[in-house]
N, C-alpha and C positions, 0 to 999 in steps of 0.2 A: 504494500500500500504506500508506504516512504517515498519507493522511489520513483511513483506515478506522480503524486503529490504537487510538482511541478507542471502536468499534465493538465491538471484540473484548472489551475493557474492561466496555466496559458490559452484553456477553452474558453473562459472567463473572460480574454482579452490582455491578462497582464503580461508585457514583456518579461522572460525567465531566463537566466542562464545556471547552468546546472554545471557544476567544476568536480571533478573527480580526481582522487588523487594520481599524483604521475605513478605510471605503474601501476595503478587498478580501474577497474572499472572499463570504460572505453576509451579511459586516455591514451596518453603515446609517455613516452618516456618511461623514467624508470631503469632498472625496476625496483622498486619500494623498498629494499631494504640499505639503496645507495642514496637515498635521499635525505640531506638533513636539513633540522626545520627551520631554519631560515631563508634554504635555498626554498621550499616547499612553500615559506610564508609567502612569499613572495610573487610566485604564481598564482595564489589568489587575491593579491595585491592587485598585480595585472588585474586579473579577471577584473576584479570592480572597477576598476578604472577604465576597461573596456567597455564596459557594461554602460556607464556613465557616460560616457562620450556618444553613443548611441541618438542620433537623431528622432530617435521613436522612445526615449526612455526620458523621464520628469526624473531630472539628474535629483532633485529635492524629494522624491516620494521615492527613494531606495530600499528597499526591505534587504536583509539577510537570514537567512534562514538558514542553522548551522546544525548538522548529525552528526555525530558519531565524533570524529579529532575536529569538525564544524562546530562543535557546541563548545570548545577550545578556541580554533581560533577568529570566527566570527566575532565574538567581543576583543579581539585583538583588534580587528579590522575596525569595528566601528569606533574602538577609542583614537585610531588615526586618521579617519572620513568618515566624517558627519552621516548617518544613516538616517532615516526616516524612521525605522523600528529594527529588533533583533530578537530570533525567535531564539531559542536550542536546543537540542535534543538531545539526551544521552551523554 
């Protein structure tokens, strides 16, 4: 159900990006046991910053929504960019 969860989001209308860590998931890199968490913060760094730039995205209404090492570093991320809200899971 979690990982539809963005699914439902984006039926709704709201722009979602969905970040997996390198090395699991559908990402590329990796693999996961060479990655340290800086270099890893830092790719979801990116991400939001991507995300944000986004001509289709209200850079002011940002949600993050954080599971699993996300419910970690999602509040990383919104104590260095202003977020609209932050969820987290687990």
């Amino acid at each position: 159900m979690l990982c539809s969860l963005h699914l439902h989001f984006a039926k709704a209308g709201y722009v979602c990006l969905r970040v997996d860590r390198r090395g699991c998931g559908d990402s590329e890199g990796g693999p996961v046991e060479d990655m340290d968490f800086e270099t890893e913060l830092d790719g979801y760094r990116q991400a939001l910053r991507a995300l944000r730039s986004l001509d289709s995205v209200d850079s002011g209404n940002v949600f993050i929504y954080g599971q699993s090492l996300g419910g970690f570093t999602g509040p990383i991320l919104a104590s260095e960019t202003p977020v609209r809200g932050i969820v987290t899971h687990g």
